[in-house]
N, C-alpha and C positions, 0 to 999 in steps of 0.2 A: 766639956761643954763647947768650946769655942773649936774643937776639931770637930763634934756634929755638925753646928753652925755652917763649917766649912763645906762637908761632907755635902748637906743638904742643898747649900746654894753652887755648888758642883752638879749637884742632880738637876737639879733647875735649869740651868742656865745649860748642861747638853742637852735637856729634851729639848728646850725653845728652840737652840741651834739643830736640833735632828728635824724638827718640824717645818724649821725655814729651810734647811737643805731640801725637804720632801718636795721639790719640784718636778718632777718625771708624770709624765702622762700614767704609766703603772701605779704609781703611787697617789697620783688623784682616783684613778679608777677605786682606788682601793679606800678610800676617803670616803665615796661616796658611796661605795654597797653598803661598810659599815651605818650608813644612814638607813639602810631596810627602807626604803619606800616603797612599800606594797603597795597601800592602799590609792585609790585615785586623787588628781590634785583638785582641791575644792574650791571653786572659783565664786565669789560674791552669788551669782544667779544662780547657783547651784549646777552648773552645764559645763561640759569639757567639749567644745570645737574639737573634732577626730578630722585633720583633712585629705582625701583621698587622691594624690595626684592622677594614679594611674589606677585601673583593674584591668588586668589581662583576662580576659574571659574564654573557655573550653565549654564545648557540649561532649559528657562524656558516651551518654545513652542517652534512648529516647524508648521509654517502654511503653508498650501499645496496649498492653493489660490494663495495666493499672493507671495508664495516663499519668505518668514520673517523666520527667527530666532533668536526669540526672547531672549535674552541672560543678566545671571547677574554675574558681576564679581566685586566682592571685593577685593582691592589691598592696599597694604601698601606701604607705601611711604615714603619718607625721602629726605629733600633738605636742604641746607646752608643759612643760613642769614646771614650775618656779625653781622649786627645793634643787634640781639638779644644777641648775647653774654656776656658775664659777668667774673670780675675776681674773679676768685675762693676763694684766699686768701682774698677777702672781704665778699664775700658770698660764704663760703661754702656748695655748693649744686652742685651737679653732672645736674641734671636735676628735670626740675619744669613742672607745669601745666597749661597753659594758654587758654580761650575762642577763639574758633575757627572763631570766627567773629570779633575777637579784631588784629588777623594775617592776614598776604596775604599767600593763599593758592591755590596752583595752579589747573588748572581746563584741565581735561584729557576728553577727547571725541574718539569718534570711528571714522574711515576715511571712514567705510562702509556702513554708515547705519547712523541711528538717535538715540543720545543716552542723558541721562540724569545726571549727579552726584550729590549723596548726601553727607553727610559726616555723619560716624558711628558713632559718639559720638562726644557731644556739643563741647569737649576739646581738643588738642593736646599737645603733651610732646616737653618741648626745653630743649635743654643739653647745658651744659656752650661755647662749641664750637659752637656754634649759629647754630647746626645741630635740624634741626625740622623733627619730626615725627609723620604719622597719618596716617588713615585707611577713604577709601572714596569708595562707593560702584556705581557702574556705572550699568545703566538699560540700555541696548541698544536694536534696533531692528534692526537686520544685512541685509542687500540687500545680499544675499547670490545666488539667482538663484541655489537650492537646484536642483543635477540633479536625475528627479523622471523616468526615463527611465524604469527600472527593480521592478517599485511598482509592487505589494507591496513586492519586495525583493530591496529594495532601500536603498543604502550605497554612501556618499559623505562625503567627505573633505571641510566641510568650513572655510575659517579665517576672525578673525577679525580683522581688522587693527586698531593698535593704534597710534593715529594721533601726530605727532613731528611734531616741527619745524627744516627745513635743516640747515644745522652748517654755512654757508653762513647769513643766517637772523635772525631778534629777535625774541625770543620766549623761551619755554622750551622743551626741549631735554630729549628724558625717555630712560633708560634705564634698561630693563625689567633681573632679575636676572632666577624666575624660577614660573612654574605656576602647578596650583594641583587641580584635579578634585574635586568638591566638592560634588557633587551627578549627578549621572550618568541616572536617571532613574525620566522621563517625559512623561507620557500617551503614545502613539506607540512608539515611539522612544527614544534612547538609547545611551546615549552618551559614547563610545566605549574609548577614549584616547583624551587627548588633550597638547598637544606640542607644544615650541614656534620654533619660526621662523624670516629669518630677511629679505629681500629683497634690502635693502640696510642700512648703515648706521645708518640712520634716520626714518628707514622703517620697524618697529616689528610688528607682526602678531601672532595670535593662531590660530594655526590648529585643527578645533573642528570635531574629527570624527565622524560621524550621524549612524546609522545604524536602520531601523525601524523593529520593533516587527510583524512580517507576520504572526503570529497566528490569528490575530483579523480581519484583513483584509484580509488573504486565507480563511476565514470559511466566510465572509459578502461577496465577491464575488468572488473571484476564483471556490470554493466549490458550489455552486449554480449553477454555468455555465458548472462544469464537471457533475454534475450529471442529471441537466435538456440534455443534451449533449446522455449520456445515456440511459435516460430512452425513449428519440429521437429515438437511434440505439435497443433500444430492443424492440421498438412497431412496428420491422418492421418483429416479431413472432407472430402478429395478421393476420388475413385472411383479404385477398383483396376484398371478396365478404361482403356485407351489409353496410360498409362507417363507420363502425366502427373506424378503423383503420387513415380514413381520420379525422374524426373526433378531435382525440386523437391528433392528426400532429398539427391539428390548432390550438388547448387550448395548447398545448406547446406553440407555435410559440408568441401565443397573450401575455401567463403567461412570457415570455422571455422578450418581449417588454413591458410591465406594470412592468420588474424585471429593466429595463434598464431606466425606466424615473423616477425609485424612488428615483437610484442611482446617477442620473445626477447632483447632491448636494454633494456627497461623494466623486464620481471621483476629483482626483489631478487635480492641474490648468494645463495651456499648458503653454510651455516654449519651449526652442532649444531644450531640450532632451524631446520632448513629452513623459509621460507614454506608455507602447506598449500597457497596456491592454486594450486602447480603439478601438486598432486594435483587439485585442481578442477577445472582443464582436460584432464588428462587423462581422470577418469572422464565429463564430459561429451562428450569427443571420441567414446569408448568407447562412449554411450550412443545415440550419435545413430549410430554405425555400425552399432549394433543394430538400430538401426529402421529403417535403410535397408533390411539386409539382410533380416530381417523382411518389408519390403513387397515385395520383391523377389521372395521364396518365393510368399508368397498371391498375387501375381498372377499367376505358374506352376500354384498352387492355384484359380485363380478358373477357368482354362481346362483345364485337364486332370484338378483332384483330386488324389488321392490318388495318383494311379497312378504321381506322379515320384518318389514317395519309397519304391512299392513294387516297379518294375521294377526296381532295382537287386537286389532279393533272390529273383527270378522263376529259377529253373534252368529251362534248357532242354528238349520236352517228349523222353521216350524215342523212338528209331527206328521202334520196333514199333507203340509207339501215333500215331506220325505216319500208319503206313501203314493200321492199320485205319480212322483217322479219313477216310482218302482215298478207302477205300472205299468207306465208309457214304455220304461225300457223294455219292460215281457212283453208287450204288443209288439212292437219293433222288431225285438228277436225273434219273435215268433212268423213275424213278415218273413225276417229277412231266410229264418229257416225252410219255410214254404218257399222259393223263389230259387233258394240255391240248390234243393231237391232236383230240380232241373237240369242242374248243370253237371259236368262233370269232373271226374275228379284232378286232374291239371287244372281247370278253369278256377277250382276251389284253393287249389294249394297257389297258382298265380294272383288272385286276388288276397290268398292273405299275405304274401310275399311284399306286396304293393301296399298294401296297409302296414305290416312293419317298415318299409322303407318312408313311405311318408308320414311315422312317428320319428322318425329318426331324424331324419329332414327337417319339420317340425320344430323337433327337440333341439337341434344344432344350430337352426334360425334363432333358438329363442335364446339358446345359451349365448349366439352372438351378438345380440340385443342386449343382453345382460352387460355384457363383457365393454362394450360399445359404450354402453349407461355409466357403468364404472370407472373408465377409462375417461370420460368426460367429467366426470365428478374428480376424478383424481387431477387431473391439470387443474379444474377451477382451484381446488384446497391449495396444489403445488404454486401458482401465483398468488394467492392469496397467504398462504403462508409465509414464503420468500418478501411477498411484499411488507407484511408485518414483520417478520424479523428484522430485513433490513431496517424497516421504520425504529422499530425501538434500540436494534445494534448503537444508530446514532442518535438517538435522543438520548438515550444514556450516555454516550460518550460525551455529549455534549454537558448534560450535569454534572457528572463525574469531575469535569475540566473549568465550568465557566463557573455555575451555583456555587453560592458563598453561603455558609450557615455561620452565625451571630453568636458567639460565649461572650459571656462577661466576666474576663480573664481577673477584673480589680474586686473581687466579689469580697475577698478577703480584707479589703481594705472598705468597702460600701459599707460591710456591715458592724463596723467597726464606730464606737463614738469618736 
């Protein structure tokens, strides 16, 4: 009995001494996994302060389809535990190392869009005040309704929202200190500045300014459409006679529309603020058909005149006056038959020699009347058309560049209680 006795307070007395030896930073670590604190610390108001010193923020895409912004942002963080903490004067360690899956660590998502969190390294740091520190990197893809109005000179403002809990209910509460560009430059677009923002309370946002790269998309289609545009208004220094001219009209016109169904992949998706340049190709398709069809009349105009656009309104003549005209002509031939009896036969083949030549004369005065008519109608069309292309060339350019179309990028949050 008195050797158990022994035995027992032998046992005792080296665990106490194994325990008070346990001062090693590995062996607190190991102290306090064994506590499993998964769950989150529960604070009187039921809310856990999550504070965000930092977010490094990335634009990773910008999809013109579907109007996604695809976005990565790394953030540090820092929140309280009671339960971790430790006294100093028994373990002297300011702060240790613990497995990030042996803690509860809280989980931050986007209010705007669909996002993911990873965490940057297997570990996080606790400091004796049971303050916990880590780095967690969120993939998000942002419902943004990107406004592509002014492609490809297109600049917008989108935020992302970072999703709190209201101070009213349980959950965690962020409070975002400052945020810093991380790389600015993603295939066309440009991520210009990015700034925080609050909305309310409980309500932080980053304002990620967009601006895209219009060198790659003015030379793929803007550049294409001025110059097919052009070379339109200078094939109208080709001659109206042989179809030349008509020709050349219609391989634009066809090469414009095979230029338009290649790009119907490329063009931005539609939204509230449609692209205008879908308007652009249209009115330039619209103008070049004009001028085909244009050249197409005056050279009907160059050889006949007037007369194609006035036999349509010609009534047929009356019966009566067909017949008297019939007759006048047999009176007349019949003159002219008696008269030329007289003459002879040189005088006869000389006079109608003289009548075919001055049909022909005639006919060559009138063709060049014709040609004269068309040739004037053509210049009026060719400054009148140069003058309007120009005119809309730059009024478009000018909306494209200045016009600002209006989204209401917090809609997600408007309609929200």
């Amino acid at each position: 009995m008195a050797s158990a006795i022994f035995l027992l307070s032998l046992l005792i007395f080296g665990c106490s001494q194994a325990e008070i030896n346990c001062t090693t930073r590995r062996c607190l670590a190991q102290m306090l996994i064994r506590k499993q604190y998964l769950s989150s610390p529960q604070s009187e108001n039921c809310t856990l302060l999550v504070d965000v010193p930092l977010i490094e923020y990335e634009t990773l895409s910008v999809d013109m389809k579907e109007l996604h912004l695809m976005s990565r942002l790394q953030l540090t963080i820092a929140w309280v535990d009671p339960e971790l903490a430790w006294n100093t004067s028994v373990y002297p360690f300011e702060k240790l190392i613990l497995p990030v899956n042996k803690v509860w660590t809280p989980y931050i998502s986007i209010e705007n869009g669909q996002s993911t969190m990873e965490h940057d390294s297997p570990d996080l740091v606790v400091y004796s005040n049971g303050t916990v520190g880590h780095t967690v990197v969120i993939i998000a893809v942002v419902n943004c309704g990107i406004n592509l109005f002014n492609y490809p000179f297109a600049f917008d403002v989108c935020p992302v929202g970072l999703k709190s809990t209201p101070p009213d209910e349980c959950g965690i509460s962020i409070k975002v200190d400052q945020v810093r560009l991380a790389d600015s430059s993603r295939g066309d677009w440009e991520t210009e500045e990015v700034k925080l923002g609050k909305k309310r309370a409980d309500r932080n946002f980053i304002d990620v300014s967009l601006r895209i790269r219009y060198s790659n998309p003015f030379i793929t289609l803007l550049l294409p459409t001025i110059l097919i545009m052009v070379a339109d208004i200078v094939s109208n220094a080709m001659p109206l006679q042989g179809g030349e001219r008509n020709s050349f009209k219609v391989t634009l016109v066809l090469s414009f529309t095979m230029f338009l169904s290649i790009l119907t992949n490329v063009l931005p998706g539609d939204s509230k603020c449609s692209p205008v340049i879908r308007i652009h190709f249209c009115i330039c398709q619209v103008l070049m058909v004009i001028s085909m069809l244009v050249s197409i009349l005056l050279t009907r105009v160059s050889q006949n005149g007037l007369a194609f656009f006035t036999c349509f309104g010609k009534r047929p003549a009356p019966q009566n006056a067909e017949d008297n005209k019939e007759n006048v002509d047999a009176e007349t031939k019949g003159v002219i038959s008696i008269v030329q009896q007289g003459l002879s036969e040189d005088s006869k083949m000389l006079q109608k020699m003289v009548r075919i030549m001055e049909a022909v004369v005639t006919k060559e005065k009138e063709r060049e009347r014709h040609q004269k008519l068309a040739d004037k109608l053509d210049k009026i069309f060719f400054w009148l058309y140069l003058i309007c292309s120009s005119g809309y060339v730059f009024a478009m350019t000018y909306v494209m560049v200045q016009y600002k179309c209006d989204i209401d990028h917090f809609i997600f949050w408007n309609n929200a209680t």
